[in-house]
C-alpha positions in Angstrom: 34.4 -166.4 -21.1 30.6 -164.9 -20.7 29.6 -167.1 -23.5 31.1 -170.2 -21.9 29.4 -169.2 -18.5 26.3 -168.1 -20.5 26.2 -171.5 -22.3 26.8 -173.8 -19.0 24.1 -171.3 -17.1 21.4 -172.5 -20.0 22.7 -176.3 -19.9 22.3 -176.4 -15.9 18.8 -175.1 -16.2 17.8 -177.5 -19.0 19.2 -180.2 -17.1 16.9 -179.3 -14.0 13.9 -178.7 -15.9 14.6 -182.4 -17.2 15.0 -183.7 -13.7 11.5 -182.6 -12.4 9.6 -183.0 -15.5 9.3 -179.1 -17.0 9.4 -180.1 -20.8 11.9 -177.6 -22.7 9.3 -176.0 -25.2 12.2 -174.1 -27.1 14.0 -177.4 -27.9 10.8 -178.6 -29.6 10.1 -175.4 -31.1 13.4 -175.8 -33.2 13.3 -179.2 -33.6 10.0 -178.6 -35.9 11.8 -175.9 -37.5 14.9 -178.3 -38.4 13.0 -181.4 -39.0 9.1 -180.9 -40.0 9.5 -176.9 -41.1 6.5 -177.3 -43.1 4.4 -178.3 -40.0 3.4 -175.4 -37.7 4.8 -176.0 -33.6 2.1 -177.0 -31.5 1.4 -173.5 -28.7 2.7 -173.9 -25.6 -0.4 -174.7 -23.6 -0.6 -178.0 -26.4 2.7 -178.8 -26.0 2.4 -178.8 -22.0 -0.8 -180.6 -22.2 0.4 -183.3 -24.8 3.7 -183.3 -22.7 1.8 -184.2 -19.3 -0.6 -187.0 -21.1 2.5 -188.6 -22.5 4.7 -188.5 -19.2 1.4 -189.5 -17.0 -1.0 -191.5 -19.5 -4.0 -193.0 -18.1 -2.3 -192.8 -14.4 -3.6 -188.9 -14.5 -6.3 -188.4 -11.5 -5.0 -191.5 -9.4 -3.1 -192.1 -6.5 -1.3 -195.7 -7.7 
């Protein structure tokens, strides 16, 4: 039952972080780890960055 509760606490706060834009760095740390585990994860200040550039693009630093 604490593991079920445990699990859906972790799932809610995903969710939210997905709703306002927080990217989930521990879901791309082990998808290099499954997928590219020769490659070496970006840090997390690179992976924010990157994130931001690819959510926001050239509209960074403008109003419209």
């Amino acid at each position: 039952m604490l593991d079920e509760i445990g699990r859906a606490g972790r799932y809610l706060t995903q969710s939210f972080r997905l709703m306002v834009g927080v990217p989930d760095y521990g879901s791309y740390v082990a998808h290099m780890k499954a997928t590219h585990p020769d490659q070496a994860p970006m840090s997390y200040e690179a992976f924010f960055r990157e994130r931001q550039a690819a959510r926001y693009g050239a509209r960074m630093g403008r109003c419209c």
